[in-house]
Backbone as CSV, one residue per row, in Angstrom:
resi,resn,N_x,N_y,N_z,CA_x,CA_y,CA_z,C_x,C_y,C_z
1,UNK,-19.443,-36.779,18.260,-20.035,-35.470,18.231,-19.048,-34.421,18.742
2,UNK,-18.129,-34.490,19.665,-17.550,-33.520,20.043,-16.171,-33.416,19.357
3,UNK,-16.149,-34.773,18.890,-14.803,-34.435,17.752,-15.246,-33.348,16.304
4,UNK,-16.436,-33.409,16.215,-17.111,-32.451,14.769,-17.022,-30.809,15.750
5,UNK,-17.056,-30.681,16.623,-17.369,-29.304,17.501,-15.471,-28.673,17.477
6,UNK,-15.047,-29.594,18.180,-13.478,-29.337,18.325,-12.914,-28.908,16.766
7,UNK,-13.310,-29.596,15.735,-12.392,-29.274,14.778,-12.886,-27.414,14.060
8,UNK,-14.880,-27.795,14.421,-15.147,-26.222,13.642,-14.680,-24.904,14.691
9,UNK,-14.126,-25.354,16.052,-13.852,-24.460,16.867,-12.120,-23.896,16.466
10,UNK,-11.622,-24.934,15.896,-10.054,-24.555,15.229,-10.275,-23.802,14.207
11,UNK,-11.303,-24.189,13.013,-11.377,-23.459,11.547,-11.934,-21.935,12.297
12,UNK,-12.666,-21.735,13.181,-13.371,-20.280,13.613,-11.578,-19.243,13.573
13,UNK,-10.782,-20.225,14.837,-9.933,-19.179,14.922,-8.878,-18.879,13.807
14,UNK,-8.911,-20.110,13.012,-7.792,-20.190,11.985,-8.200,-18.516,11.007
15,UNK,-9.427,-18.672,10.758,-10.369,-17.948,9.946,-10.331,-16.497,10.451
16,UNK,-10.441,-16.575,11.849,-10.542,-14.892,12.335,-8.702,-14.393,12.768
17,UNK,-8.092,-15.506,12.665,-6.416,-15.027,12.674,-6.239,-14.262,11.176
18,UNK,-6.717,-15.024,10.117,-6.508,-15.116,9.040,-7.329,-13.374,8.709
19,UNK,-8.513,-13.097,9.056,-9.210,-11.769,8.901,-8.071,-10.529,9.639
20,UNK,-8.050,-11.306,10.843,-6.939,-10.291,11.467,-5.601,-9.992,10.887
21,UNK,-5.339,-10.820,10.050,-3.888,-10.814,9.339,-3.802,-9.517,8.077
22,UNK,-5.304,-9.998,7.366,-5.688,-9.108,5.872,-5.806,-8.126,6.607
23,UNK,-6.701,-7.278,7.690,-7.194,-6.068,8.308,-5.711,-5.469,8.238
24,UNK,-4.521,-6.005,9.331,-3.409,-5.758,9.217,-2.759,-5.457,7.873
25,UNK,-2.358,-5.883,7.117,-2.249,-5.860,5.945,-3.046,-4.670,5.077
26,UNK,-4.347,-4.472,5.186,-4.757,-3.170,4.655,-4.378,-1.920,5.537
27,UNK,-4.526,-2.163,6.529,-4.177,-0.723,7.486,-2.487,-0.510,7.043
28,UNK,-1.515,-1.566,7.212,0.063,-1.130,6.771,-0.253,-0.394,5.100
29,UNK,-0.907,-0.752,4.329,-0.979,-0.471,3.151,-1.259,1.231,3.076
30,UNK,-2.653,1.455,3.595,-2.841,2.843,3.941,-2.223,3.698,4.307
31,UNK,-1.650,3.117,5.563,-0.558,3.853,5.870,1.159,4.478,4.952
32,UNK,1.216,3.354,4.071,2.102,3.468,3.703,1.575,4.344,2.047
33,UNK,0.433,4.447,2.263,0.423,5.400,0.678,0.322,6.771,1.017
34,UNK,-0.305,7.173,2.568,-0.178,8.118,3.063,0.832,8.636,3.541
35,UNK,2.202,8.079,3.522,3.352,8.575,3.743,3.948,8.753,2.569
36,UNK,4.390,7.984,1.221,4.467,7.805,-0.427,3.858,9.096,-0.522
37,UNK,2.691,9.543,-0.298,2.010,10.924,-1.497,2.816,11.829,-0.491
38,UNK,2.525,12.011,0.762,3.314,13.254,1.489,5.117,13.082,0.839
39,UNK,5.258,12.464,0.553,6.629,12.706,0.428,6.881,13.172,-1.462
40,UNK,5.893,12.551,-2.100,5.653,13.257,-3.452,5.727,14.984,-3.225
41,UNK,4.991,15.254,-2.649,4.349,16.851,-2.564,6.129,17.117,-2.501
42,UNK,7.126,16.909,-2.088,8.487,17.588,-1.539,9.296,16.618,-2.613
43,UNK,9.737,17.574,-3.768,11.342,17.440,-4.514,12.074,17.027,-3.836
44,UNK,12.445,15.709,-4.528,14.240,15.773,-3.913,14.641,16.313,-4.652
45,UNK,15.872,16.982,-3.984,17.367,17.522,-4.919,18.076,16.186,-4.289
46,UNK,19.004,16.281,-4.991,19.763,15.262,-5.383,21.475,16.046,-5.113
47,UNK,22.714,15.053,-5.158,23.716,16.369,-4.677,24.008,17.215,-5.358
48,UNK,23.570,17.053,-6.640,24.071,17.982,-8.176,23.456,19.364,-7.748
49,UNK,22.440,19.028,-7.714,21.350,20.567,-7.332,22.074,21.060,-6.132
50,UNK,21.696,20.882,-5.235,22.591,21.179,-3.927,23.695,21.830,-4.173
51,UNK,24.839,21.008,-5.118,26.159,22.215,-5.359,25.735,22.935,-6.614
52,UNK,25.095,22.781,-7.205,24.854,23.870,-8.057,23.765,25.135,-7.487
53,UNK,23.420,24.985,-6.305,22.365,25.975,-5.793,23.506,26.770,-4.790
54,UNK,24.707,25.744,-4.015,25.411,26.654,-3.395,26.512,27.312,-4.310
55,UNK,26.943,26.888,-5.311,27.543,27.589,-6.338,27.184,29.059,-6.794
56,UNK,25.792,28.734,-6.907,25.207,30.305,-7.346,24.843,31.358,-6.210
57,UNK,25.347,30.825,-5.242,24.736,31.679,-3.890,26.465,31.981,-3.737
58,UNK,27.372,31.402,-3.894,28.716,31.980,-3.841,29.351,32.374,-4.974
59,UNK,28.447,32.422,-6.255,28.455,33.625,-7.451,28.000,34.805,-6.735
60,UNK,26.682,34.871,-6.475,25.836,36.068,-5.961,26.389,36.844,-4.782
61,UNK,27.286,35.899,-3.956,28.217,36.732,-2.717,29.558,37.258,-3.375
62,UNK,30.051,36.911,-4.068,31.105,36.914,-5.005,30.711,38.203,-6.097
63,UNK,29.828,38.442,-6.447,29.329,39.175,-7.683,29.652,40.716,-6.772
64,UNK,28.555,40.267,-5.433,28.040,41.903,-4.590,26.732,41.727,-4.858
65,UNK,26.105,40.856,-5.419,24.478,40.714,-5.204,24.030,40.959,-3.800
66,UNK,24.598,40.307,-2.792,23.928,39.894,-1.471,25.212,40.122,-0.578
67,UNK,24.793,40.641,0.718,26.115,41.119,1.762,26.066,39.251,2.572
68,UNK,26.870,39.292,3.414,27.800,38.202,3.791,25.955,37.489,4.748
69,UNK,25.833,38.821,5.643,24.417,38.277,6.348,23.360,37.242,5.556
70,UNK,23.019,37.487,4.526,22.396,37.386,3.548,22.657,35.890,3.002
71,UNK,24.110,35.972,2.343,24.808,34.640,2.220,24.515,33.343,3.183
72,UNK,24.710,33.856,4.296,25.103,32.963,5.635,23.256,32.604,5.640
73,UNK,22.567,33.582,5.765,21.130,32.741,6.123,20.708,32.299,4.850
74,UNK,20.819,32.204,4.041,20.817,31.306,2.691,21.187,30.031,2.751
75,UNK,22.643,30.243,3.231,23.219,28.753,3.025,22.973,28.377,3.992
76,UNK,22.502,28.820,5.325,21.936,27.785,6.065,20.986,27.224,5.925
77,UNK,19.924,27.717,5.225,18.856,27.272,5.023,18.882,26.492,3.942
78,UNK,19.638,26.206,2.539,20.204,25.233,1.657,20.461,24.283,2.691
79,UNK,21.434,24.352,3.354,21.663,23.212,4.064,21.080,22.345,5.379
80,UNK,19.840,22.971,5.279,19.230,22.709,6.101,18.240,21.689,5.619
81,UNK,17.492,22.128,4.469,16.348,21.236,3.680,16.964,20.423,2.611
């Protein structure tokens, strides 16, 4: 009789490790689609864009579009995001 008790007392925890494992497993999941869509919402540029965005900002300083101030908080901010 107590050998039938001992073994359903192993399957209980095997069983609630095993629940605890999937729970784990859905919560990483969630988490990780909620970081995936936030990062959708934000374009990458890539380096092409990047020199072609500071290219045209040192056309536009170059032209007389924009004074040097202008330039400078631009491209910091290109190079920032």
């Amino acid at each position: 009789m107590m050998d039938g008790m001992m073994g359903m007392g192993w399957m209980m925890l095997v069983w609630g490790l095993a629940g605890l494992a999937v729970l784990a497993l859905v919560v990483a999941g969630v988490i990780w689609l909620v970081q995936s869509s936030q990062d959708r919402g934000r374009p990458a540029l890539d380096a092409a864009d990047e020199d072609a965005a500071e290219r045209e900002l040192r056309r536009r300083y170059a032209a007389g579009e924009i004074d040097q101030e202008e330039y400078t908080r631009r491209l910091d901010t290109l190079r920032r995001y």
